[in-house]
N, CA, C and O atoms as a Tinker XYZ file with bonds, in Angstrom:
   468  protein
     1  N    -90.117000   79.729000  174.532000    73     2
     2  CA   -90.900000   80.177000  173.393000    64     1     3
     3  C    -89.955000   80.523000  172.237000    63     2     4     5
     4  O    -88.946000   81.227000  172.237000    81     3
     5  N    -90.471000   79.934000  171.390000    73     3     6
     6  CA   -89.503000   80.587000  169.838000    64     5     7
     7  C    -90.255000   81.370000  169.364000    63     6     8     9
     8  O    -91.441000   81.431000  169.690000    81     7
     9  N    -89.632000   82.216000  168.392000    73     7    10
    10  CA   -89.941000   83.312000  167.860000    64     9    11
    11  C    -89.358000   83.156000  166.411000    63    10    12    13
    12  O    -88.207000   82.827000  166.127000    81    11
    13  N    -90.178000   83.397000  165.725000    73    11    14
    14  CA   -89.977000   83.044000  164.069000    64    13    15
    15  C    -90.237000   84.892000  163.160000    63    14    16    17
    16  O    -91.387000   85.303000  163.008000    81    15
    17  N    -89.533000   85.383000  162.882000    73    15    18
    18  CA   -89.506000   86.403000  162.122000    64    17    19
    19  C    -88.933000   86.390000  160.242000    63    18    20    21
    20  O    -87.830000   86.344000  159.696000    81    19
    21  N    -89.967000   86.439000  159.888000    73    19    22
    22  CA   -90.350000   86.649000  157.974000    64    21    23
    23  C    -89.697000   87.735000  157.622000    63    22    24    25
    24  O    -89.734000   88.516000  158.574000    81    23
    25  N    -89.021000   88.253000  156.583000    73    23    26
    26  CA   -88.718000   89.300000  156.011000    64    25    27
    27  C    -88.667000   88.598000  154.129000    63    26    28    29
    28  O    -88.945000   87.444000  153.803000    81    27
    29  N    -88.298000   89.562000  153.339000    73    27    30
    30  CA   -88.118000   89.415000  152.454000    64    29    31
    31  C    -89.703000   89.702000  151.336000    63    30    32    33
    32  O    -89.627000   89.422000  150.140000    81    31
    33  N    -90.465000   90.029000  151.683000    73    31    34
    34  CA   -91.800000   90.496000  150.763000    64    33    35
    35  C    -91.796000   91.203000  150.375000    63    34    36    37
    36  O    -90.843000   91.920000  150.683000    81    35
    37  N    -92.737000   91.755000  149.375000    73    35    38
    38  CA   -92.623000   93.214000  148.751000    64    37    39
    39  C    -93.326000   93.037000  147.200000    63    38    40    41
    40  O    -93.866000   91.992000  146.837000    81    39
    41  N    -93.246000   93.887000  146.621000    73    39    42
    42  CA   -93.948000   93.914000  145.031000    64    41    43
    43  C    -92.842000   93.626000  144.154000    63    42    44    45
    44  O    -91.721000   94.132000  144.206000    81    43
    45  N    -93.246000   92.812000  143.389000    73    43    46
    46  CA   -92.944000   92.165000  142.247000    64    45    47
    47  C    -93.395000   92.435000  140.977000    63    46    48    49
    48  O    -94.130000   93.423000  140.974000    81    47
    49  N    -93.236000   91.944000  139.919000    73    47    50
    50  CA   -94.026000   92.125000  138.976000    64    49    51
    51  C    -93.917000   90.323000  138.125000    63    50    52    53
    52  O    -93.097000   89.405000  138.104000    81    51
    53  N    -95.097000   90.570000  137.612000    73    51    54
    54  CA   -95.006000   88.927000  137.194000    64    53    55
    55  C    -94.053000   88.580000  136.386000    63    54    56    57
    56  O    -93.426000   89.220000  135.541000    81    55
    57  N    -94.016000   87.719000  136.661000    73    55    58
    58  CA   -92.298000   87.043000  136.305000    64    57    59
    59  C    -91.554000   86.954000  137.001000    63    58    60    61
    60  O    -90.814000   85.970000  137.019000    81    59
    61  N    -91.421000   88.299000  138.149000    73    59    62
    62  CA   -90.040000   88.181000  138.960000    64    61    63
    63  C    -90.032000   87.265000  139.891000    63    62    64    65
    64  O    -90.641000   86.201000  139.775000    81    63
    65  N    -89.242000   87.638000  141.049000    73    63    66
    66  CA   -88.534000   86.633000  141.606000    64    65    67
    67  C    -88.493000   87.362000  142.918000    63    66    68    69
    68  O    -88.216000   88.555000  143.041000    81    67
    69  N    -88.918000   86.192000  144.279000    73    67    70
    70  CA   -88.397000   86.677000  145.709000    64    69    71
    71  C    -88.101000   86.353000  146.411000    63    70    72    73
    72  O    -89.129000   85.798000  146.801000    81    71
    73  N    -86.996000   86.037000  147.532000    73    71    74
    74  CA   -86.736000   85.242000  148.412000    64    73    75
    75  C    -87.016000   85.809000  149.961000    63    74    76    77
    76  O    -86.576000   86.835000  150.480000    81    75
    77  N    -87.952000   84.725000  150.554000    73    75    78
    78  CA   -88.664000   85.015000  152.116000    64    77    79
    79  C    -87.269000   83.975000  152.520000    63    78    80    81
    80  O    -86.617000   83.049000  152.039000    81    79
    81  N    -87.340000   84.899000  153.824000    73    79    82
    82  CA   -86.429000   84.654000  154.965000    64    81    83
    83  C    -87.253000   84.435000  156.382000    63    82    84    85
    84  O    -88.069000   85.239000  156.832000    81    83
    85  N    -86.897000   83.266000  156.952000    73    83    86
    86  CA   -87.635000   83.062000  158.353000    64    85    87
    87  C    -86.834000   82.904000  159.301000    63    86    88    89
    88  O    -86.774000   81.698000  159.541000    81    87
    89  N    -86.088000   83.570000  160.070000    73    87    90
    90  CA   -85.149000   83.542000  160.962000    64    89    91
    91  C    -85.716000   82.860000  162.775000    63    90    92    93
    92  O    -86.372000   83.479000  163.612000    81    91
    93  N    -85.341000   81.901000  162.841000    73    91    94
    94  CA   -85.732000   81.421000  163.902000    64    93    95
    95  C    -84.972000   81.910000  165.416000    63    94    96    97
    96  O    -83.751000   81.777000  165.495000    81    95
    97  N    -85.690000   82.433000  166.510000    73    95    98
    98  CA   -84.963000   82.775000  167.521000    64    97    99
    99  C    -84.418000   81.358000  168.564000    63    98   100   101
   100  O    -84.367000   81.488000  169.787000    81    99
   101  N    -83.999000   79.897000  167.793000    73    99   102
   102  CA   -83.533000   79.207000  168.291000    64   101   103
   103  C    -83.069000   77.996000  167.793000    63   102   104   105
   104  O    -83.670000   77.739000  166.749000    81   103
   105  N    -82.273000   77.157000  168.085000    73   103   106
   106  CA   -81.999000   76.235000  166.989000    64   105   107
   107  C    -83.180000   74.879000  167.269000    63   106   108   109
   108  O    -83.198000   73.973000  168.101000    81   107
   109  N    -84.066000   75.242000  166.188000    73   107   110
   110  CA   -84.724000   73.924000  165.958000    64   109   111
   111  C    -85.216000   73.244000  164.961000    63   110   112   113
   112  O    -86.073000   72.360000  164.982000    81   111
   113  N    -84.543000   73.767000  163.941000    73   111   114
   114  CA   -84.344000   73.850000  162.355000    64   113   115
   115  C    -84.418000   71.888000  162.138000    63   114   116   117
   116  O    -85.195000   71.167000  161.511000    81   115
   117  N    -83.224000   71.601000  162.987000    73   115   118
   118  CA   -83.132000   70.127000  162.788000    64   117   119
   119  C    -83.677000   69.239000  163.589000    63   118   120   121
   120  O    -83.028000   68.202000  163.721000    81   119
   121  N    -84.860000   69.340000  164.278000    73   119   122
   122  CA   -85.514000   69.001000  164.902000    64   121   123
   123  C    -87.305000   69.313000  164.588000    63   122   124   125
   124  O    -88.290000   68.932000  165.220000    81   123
   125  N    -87.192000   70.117000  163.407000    73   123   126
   126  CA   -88.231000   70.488000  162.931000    64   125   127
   127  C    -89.383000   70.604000  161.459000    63   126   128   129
   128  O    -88.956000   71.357000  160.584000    81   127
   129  N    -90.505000   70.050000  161.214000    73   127   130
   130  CA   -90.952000   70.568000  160.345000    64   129   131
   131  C    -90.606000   71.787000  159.772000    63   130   132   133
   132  O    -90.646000   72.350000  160.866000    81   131
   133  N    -90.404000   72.385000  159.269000    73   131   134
   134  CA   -90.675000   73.830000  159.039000    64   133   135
   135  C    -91.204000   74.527000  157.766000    63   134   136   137
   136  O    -90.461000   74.360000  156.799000    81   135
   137  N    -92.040000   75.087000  157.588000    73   135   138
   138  CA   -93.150000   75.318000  156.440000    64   137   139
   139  C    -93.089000   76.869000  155.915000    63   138   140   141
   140  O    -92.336000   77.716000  156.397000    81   139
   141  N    -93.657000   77.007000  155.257000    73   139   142
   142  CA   -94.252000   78.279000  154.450000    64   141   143
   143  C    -95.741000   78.419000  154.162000    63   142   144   145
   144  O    -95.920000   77.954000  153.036000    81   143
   145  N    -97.067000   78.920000  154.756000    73   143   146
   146  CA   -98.387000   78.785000  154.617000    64   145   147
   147  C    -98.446000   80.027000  153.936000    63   146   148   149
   148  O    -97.493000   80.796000  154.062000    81   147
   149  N    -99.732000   80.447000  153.007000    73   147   150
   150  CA   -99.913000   81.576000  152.412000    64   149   151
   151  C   -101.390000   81.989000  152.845000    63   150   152   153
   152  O   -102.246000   81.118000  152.998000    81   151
   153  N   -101.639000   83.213000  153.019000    73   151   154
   154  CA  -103.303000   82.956000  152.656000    64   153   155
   155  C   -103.416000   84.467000  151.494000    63   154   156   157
   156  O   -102.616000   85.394000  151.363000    81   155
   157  N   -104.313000   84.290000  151.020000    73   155   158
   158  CA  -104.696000   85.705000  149.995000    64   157   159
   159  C   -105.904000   86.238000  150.843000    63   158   160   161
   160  O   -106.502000   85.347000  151.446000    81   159
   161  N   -106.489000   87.796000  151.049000    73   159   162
   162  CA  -107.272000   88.160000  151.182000    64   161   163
   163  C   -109.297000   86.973000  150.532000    63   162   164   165
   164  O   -109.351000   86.364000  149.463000    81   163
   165  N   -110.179000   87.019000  151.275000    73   163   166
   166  CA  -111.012000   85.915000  150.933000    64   165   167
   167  C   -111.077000   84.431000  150.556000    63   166   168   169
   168  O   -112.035000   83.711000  150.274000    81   167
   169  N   -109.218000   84.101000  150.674000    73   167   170
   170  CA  -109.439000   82.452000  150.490000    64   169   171
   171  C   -108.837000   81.920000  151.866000    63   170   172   173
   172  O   -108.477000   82.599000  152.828000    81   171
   173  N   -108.813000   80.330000  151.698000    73   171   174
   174  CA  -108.264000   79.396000  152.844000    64   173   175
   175  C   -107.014000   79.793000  153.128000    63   174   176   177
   176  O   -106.578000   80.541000  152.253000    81   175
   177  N   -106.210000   79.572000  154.075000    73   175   178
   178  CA  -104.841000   79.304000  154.571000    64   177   179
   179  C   -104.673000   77.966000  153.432000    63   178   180   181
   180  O   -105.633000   77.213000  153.268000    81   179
   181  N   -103.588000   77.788000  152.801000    73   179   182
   182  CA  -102.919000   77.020000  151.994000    64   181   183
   183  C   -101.428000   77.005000  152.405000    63   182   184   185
   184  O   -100.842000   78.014000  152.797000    81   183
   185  N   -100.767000   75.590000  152.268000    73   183   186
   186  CA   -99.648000   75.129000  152.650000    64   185   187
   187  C    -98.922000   74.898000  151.826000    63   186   188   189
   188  O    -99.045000   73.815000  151.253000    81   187
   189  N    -97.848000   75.833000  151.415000    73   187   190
   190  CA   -97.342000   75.750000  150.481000    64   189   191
   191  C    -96.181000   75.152000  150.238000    63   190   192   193
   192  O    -96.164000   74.350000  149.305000    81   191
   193  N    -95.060000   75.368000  150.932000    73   191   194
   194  CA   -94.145000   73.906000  151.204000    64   193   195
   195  C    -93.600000   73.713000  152.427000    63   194   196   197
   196  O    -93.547000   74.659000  153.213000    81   195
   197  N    -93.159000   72.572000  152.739000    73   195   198
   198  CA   -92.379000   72.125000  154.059000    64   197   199
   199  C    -91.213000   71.926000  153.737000    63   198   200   201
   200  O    -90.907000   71.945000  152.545000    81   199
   201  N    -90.166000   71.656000  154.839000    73   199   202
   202  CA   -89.163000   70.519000  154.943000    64   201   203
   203  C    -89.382000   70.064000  156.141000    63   202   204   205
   204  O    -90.007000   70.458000  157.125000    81   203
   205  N    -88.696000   69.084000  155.849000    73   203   206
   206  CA   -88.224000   67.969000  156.862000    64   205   207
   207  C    -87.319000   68.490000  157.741000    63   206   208   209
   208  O    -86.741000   69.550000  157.502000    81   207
   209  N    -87.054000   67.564000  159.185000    73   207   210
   210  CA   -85.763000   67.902000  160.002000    64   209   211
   211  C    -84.664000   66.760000  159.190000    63   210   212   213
   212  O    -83.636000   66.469000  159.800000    81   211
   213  N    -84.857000   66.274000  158.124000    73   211   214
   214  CA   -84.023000   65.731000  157.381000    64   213   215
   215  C    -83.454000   66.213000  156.161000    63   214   216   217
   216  O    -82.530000   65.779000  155.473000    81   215
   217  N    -84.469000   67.555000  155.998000    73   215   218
   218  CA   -84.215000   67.868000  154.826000    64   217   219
   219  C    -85.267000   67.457000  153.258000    63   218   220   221
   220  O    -85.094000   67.937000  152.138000    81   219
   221  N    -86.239000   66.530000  153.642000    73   219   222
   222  CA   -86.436000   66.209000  152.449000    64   221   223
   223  C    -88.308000   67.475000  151.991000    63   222   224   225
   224  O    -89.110000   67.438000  152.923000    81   223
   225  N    -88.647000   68.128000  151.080000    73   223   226
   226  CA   -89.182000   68.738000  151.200000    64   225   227
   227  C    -90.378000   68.654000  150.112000    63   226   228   229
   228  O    -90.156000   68.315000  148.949000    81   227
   229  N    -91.466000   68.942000  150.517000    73   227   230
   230  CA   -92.993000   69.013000  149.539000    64   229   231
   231  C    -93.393000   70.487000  149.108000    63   230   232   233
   232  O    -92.956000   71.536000  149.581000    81   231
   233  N    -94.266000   70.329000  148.163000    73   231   234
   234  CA   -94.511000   71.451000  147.480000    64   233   235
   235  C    -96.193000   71.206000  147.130000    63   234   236   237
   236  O    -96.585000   70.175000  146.583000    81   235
   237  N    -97.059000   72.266000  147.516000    73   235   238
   238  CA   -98.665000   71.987000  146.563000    64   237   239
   239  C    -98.158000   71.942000  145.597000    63   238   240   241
   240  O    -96.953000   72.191000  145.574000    81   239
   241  N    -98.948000   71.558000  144.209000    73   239   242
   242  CA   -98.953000   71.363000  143.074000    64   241   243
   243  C    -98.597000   72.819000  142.588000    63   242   244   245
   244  O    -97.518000   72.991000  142.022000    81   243
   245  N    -99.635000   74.089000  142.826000    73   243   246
   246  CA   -99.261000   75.247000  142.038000    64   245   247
   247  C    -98.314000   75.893000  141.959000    63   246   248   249
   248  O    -98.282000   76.913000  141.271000    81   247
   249  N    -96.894000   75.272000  142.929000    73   247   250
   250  CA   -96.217000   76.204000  143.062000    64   249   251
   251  C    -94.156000   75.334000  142.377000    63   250   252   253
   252  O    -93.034000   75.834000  142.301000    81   251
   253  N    -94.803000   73.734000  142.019000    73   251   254
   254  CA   -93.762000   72.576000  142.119000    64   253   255
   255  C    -93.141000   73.046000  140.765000    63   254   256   257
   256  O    -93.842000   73.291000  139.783000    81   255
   257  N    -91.703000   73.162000  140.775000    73   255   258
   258  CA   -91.515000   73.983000  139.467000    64   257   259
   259  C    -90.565000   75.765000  139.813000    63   258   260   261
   260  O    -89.406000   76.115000  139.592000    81   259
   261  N    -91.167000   76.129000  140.122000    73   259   262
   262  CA   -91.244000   77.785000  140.963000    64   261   263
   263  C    -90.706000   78.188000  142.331000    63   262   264   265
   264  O    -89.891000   79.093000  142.512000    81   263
   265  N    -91.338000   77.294000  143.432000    73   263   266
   266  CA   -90.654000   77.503000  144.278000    64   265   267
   267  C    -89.755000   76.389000  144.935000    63   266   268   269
   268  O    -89.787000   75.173000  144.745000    81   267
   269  N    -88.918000   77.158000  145.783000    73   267   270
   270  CA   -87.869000   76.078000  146.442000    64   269   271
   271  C    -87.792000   76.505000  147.517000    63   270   272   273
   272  O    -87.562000   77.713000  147.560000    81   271
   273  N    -87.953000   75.689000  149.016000    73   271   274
   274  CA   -87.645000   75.990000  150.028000    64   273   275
   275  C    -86.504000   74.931000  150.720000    63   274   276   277
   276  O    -86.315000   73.723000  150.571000    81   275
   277  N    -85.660000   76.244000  151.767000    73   275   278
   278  CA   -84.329000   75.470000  151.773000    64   277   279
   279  C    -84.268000   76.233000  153.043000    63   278   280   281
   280  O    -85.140000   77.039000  153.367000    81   279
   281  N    -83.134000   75.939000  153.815000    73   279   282
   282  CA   -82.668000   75.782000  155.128000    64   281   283
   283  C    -81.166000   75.937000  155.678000    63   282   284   285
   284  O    -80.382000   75.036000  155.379000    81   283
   285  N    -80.801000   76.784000  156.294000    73   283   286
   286  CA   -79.818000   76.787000  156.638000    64   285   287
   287  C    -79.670000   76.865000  158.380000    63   286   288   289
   288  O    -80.002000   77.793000  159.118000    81   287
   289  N    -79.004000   75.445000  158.760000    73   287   290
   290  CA   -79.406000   75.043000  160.349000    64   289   291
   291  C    -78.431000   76.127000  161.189000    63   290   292   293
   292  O    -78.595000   76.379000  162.382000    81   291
   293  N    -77.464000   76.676000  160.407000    73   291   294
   294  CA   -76.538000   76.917000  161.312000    64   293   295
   295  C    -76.937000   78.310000  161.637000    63   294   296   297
   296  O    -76.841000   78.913000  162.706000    81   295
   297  N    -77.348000   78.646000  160.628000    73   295   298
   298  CA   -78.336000   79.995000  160.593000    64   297   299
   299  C    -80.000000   80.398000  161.050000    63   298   300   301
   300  O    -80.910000   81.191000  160.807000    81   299
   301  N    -79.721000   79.503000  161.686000    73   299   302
   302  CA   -81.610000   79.143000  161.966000    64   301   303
   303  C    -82.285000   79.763000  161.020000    63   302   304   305
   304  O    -83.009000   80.686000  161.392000    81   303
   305  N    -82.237000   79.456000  159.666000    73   303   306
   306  CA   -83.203000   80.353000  159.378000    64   305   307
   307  C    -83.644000   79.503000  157.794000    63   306   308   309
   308  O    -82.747000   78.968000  157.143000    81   307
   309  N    -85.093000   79.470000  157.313000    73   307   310
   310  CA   -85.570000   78.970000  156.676000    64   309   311
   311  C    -85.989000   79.752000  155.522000    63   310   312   313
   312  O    -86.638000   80.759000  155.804000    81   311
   313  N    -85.685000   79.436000  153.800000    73   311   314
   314  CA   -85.891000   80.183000  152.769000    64   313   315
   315  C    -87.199000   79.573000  151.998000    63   314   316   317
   316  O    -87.784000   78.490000  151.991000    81   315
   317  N    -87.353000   80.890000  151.327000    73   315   318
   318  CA   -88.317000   79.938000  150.174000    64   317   319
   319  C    -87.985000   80.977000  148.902000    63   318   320   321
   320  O    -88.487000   82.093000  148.774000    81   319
   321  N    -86.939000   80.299000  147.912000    73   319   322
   322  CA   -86.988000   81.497000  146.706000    64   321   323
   323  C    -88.252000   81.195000  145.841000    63   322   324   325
   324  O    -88.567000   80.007000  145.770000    81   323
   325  N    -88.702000   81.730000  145.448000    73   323   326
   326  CA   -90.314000   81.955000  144.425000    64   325   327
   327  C    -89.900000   82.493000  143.528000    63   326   328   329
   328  O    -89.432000   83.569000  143.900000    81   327
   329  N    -89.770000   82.313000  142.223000    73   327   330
   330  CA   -89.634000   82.285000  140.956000    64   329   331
   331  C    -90.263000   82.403000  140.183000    63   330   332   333
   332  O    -91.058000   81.472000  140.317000    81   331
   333  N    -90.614000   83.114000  139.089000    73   331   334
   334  CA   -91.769000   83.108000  138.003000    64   333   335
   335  C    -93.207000   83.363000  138.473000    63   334   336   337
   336  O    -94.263000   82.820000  138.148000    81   335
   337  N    -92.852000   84.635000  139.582000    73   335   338
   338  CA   -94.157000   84.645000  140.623000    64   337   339
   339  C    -95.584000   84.946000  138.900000    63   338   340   341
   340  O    -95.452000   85.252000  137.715000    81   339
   341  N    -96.752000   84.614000  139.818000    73   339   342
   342  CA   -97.569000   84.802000  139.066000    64   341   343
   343  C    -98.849000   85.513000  139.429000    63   342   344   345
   344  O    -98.789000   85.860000  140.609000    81   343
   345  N    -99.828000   85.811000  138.935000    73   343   346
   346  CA  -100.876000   86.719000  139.521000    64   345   347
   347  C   -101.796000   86.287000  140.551000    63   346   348   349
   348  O   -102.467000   86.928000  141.360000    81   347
   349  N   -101.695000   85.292000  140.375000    73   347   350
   350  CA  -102.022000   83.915000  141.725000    64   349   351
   351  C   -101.032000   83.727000  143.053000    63   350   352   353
   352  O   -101.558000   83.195000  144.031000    81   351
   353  N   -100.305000   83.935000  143.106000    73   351   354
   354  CA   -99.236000   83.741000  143.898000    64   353   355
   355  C    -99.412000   85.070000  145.569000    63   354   356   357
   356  O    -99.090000   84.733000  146.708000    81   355
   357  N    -99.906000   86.293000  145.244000    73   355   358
   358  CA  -100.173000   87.316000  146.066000    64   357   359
   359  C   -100.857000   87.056000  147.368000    63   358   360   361
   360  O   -102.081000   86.941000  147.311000    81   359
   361  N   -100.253000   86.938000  148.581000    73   359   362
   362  CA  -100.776000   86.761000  149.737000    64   361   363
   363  C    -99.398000   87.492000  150.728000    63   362   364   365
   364  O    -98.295000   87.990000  150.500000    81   363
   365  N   -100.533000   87.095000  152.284000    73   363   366
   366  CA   -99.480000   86.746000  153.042000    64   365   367
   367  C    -98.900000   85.479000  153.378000    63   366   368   369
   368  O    -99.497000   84.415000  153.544000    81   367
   369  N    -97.845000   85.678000  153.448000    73   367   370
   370  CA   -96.605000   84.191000  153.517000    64   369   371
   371  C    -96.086000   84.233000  154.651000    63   370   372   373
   372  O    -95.068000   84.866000  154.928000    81   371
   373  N    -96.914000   83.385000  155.608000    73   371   374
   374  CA   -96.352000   82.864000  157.191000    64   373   375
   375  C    -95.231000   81.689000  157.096000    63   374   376   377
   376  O    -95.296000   80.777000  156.272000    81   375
   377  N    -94.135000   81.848000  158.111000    73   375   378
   378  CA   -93.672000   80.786000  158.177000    64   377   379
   379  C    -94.073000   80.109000  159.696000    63   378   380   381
   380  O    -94.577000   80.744000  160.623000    81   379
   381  N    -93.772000   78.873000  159.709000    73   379   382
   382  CA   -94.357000   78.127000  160.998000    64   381   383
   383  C    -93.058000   77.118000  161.562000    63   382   384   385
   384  O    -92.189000   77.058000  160.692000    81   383
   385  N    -92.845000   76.628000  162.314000    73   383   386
   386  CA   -92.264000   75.819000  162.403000    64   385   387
   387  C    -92.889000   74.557000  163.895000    63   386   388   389
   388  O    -93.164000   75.054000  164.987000    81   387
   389  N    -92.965000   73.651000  163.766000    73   387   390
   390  CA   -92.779000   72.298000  164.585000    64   389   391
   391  C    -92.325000   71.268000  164.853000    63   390   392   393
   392  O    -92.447000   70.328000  164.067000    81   391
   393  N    -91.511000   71.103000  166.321000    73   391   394
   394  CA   -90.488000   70.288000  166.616000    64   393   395
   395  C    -91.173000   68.867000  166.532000    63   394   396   397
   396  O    -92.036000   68.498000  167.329000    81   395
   397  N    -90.743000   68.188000  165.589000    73   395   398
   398  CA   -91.506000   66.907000  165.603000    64   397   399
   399  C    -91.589000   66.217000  166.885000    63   398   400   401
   400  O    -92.295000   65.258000  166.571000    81   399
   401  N    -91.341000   66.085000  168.074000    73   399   402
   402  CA   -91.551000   65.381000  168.921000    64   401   403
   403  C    -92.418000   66.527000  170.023000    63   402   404   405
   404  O    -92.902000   66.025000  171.037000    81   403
   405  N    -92.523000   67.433000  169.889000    73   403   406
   406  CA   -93.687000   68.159000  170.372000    64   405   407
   407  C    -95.154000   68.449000  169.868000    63   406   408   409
   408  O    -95.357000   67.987000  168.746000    81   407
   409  N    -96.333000   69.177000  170.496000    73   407   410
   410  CA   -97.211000   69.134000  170.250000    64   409   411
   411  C    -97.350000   70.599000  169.496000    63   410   412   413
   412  O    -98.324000   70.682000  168.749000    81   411
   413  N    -96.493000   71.779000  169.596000    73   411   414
   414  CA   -96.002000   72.865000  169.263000    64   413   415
   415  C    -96.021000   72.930000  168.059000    63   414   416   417
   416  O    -95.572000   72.031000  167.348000    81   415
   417  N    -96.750000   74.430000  167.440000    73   415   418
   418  CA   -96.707000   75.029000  166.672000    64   417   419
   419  C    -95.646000   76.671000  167.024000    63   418   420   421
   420  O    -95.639000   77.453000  167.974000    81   419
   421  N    -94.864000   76.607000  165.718000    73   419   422
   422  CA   -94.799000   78.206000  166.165000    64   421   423
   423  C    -94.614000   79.029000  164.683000    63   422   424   425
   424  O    -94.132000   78.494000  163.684000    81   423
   425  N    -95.140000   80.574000  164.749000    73   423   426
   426  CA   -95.441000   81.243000  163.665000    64   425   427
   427  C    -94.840000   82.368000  163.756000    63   426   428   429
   428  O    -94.656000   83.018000  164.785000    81   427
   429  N    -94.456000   82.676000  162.469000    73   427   430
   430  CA   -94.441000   83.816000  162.198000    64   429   431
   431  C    -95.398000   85.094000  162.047000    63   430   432   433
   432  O    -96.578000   84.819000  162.266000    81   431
   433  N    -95.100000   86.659000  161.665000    73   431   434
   434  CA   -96.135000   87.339000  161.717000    64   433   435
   435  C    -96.792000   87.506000  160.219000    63   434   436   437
   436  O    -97.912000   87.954000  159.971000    81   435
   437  N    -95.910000   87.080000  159.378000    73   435   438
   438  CA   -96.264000   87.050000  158.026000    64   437   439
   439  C    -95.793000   88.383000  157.173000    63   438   440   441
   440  O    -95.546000   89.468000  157.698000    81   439
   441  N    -95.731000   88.161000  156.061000    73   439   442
   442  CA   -94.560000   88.936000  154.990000    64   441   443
   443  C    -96.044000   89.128000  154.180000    63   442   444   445
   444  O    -97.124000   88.611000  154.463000    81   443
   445  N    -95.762000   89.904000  153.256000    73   443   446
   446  CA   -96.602000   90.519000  152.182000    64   445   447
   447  C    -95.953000   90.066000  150.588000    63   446   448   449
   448  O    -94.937000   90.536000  150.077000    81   447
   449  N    -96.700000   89.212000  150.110000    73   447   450
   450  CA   -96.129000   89.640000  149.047000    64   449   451
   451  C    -97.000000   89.892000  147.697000    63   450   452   453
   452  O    -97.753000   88.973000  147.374000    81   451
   453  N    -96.969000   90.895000  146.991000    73   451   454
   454  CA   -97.876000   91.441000  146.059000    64   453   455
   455  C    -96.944000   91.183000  144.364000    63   454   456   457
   456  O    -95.742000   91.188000  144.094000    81   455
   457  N    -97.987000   91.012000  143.652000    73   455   458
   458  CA   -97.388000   90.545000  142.088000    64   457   459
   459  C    -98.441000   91.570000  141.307000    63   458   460   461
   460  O    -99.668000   91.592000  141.203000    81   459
   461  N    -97.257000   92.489000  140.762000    73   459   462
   462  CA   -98.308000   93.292000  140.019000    64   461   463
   463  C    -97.723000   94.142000  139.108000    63   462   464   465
   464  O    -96.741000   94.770000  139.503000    81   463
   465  N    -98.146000   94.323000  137.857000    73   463   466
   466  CA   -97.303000   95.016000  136.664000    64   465   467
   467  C    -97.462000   96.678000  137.145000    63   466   468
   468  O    -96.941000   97.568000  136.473000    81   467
């Protein structure tokens, strides 16, 4: 079983800036999808970016611009800096990860992050 632990959330104020940390309890960074999902209180789970076990990475539209998610294998552990947060942006931010040749999901418990003057 892996174990995926989030840190890095907290209040912001619009404009600023935050970087989530997903520390994986194993190396499967390069063997893996690995994502960032958000949800806000009353809406859907939304997917906000991936990478690749190659590295190459997607973004929804609201966020292409703003955020960047990045990876460091040796560190098991998966970033997403968020930039120019906005009043839209406020949820919780799960990270997930899946070994592409498995049927496996695995999650984090989710980070908080609030945007607010």
């Amino acid at each position: 079983q892996v174990h995926l632990v989030e840190s890095g959330g907290g209040l912001v104020q619009p404009g600023g800036s935050l970087r989530l940390s997903c520390a994986a309890s194993d190396s499967i960074l390069s063997i893996s999808v690995m994502g960032w999902y958000r949800q806000a209180p009353g809406k859907q789970r939304e997917l906000v970016a991936t990478t690749s076990p190659g590295g190459t990475t997607n973004y929804v539209d609201s966020v292409k611009g703003r955020f960047t998610i990045s990876k460091d294998n040796a560190k098991n552990t998966v970033y997403l800096q968020m930039n120019s947060l906005k009043p839209e942006d406020p949820a919780v931010y799960y990270c997930y990860g899946h070994p592409v040749l498995s049927s496996r999901y695995y999650w984090g418990q989710g980070t908080q992050v609030t945007v607010s003057s």
